[in-house]
C-alpha positions as a Markdown table, in Angstrom:
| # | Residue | x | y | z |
|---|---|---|---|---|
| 1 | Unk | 106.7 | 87.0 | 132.7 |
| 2 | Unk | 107.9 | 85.1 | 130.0 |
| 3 | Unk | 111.8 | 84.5 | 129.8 |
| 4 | Unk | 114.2 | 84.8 | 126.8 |
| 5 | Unk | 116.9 | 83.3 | 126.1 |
| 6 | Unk | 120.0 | 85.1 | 124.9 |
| 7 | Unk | 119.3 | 84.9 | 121.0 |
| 8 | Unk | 116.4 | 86.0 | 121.7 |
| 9 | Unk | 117.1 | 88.9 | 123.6 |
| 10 | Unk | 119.6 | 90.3 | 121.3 |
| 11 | Unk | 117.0 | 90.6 | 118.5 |
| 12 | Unk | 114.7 | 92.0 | 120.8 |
| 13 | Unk | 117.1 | 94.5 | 122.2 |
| 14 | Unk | 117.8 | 95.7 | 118.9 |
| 15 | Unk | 114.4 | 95.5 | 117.6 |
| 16 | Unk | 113.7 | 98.1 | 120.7 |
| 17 | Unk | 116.5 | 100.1 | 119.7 |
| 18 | Unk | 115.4 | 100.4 | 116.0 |
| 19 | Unk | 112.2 | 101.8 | 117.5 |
| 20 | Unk | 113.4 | 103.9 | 120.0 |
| 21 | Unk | 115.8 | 105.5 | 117.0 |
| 22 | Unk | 112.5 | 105.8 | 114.8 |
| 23 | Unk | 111.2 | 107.8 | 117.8 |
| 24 | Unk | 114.5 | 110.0 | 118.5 |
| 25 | Unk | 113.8 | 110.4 | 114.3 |
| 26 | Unk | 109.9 | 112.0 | 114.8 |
| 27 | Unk | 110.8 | 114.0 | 117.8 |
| 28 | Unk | 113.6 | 115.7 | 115.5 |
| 29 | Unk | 111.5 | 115.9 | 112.7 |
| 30 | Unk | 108.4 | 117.6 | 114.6 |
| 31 | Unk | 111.6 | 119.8 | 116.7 |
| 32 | Unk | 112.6 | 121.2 | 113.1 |
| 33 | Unk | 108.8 | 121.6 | 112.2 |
| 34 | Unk | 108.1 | 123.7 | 115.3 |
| 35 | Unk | 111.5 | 125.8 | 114.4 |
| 36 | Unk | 110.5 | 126.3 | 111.0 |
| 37 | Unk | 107.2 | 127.7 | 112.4 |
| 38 | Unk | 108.7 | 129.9 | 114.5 |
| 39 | Unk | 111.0 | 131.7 | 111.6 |
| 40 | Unk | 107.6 | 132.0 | 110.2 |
| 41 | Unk | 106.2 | 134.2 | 113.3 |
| 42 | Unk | 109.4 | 136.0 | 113.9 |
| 43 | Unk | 109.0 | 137.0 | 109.8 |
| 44 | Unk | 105.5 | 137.7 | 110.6 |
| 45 | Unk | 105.6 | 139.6 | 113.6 |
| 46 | Unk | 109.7 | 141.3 | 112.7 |
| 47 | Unk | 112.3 | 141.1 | 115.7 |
| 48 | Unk | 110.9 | 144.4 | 117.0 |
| 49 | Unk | 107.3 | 143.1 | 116.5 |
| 50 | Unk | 106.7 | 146.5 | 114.2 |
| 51 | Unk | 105.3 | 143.9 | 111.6 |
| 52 | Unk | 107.8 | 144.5 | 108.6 |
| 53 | Unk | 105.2 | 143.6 | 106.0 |
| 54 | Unk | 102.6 | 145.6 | 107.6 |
| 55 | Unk | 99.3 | 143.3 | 107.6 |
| 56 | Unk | 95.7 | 144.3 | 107.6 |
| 57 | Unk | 93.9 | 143.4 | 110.9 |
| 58 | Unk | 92.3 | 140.5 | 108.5 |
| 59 | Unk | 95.4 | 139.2 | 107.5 |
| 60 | Unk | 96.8 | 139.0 | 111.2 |
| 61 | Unk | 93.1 | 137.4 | 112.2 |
| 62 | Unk | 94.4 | 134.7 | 109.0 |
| 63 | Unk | 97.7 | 134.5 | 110.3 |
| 64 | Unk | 97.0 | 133.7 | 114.3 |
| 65 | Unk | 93.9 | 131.1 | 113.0 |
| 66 | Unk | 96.6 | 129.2 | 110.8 |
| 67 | Unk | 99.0 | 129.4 | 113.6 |
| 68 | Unk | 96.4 | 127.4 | 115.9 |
| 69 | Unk | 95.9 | 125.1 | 113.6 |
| 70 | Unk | 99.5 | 123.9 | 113.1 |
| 71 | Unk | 100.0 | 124.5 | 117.0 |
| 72 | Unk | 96.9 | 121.7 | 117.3 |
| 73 | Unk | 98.9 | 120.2 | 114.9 |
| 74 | Unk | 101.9 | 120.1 | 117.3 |
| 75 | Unk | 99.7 | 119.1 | 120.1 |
| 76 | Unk | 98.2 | 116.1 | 118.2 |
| 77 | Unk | 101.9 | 114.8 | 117.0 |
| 78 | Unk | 103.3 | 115.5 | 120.3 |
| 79 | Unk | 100.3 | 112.9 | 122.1 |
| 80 | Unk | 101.0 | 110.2 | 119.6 |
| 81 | Unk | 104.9 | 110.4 | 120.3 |
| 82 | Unk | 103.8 | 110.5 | 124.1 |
| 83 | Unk | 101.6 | 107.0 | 123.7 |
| 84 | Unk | 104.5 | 105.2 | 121.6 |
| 85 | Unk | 107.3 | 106.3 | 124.1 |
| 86 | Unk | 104.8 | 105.0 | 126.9 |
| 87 | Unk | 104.2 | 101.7 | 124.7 |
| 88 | Unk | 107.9 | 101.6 | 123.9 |
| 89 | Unk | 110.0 | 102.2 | 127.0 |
| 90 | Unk | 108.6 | 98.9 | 129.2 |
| 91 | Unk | 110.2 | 97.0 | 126.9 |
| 92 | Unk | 114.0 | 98.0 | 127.2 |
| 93 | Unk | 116.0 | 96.1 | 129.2 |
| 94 | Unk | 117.0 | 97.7 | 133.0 |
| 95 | Unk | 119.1 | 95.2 | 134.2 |
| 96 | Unk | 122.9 | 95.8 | 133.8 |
| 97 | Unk | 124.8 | 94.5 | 130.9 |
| 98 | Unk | 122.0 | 94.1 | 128.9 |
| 99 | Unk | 121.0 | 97.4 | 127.5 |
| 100 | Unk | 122.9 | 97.8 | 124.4 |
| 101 | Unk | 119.9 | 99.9 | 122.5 |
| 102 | Unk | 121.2 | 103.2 | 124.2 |
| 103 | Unk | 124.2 | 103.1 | 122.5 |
| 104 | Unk | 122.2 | 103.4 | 118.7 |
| 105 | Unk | 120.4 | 106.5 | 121.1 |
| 106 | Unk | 123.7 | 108.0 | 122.3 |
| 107 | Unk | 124.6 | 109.9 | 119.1 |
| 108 | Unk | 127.1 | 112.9 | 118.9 |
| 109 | Unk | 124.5 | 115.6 | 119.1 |
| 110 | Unk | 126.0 | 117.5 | 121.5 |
| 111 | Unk | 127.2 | 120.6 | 118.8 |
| 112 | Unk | 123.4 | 120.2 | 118.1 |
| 113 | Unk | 121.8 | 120.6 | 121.4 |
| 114 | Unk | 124.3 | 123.0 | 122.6 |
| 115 | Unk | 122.9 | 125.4 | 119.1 |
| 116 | Unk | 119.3 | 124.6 | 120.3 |
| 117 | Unk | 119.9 | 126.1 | 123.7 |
| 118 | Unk | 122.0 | 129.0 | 122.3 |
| 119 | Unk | 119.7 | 129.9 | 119.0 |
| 120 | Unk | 117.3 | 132.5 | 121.0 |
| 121 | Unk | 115.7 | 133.8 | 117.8 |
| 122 | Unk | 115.5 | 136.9 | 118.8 |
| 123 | Unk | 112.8 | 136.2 | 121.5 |
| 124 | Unk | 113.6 | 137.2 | 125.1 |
| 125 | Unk | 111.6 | 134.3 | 127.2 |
């Protein structure tokens, strides 16, 4: 294992939290995607699924096959994010005193999260 010194591991550690914001970035990104789709569906399909624009069978068959394709979409994005965080996270620090990356992480999301777990759509899970 090679050994740093402690120039050296400042860079890095903020060469590894650059990355790790570039990754917090895409997951936001594709999490805004995947909400924008949904407003789609819920437009599509109206809050008391009766359909408000009332679609032809073919244009619902249209519809559910461009759904699947942004949902592989999803999938796809999702497995890439997957590999980087696995490529990403051996290289942040563990030891204490040393892990100053989370701190460019740490942001003050909180109003944000706490609207994500609160912003049902209208869809009863």
């Amino acid at each position: 294992m090679k050994t740093l010194s402690k120039g050296n591991v400042s860079a890095e550690s903020h060469s590894v939290a650059q990355l790790l914001a570039l990754l917090v970035s895409e997951e936001k990104v594709l999490a805004n995607f995947m909400q924008i789709e949904t407003d789609k569906v819920l437009a599509f399909v109206g809050r008391n699924r009766d359909f408000p624009s009332h679609p032809t069978a073919k244009e619902i068959i249209q519809f559910n096959q461009s759904l699947i394709q942004v949902l592989e979409s999803v999938y796809m994005t999702e497995w890439q994010l997957c590999k980087k965080w696995t490529a990403i996270l051996p290289l942040i620090p563990y030891e204490s005193g040393t892990s100053s990356c989370t701190s460019i992480i740490v942001a003050d999301d909180s109003e944000e999260i706490a609207h994500f777990y609160q912003d049902d759509r209208g869809f009863d899970y």
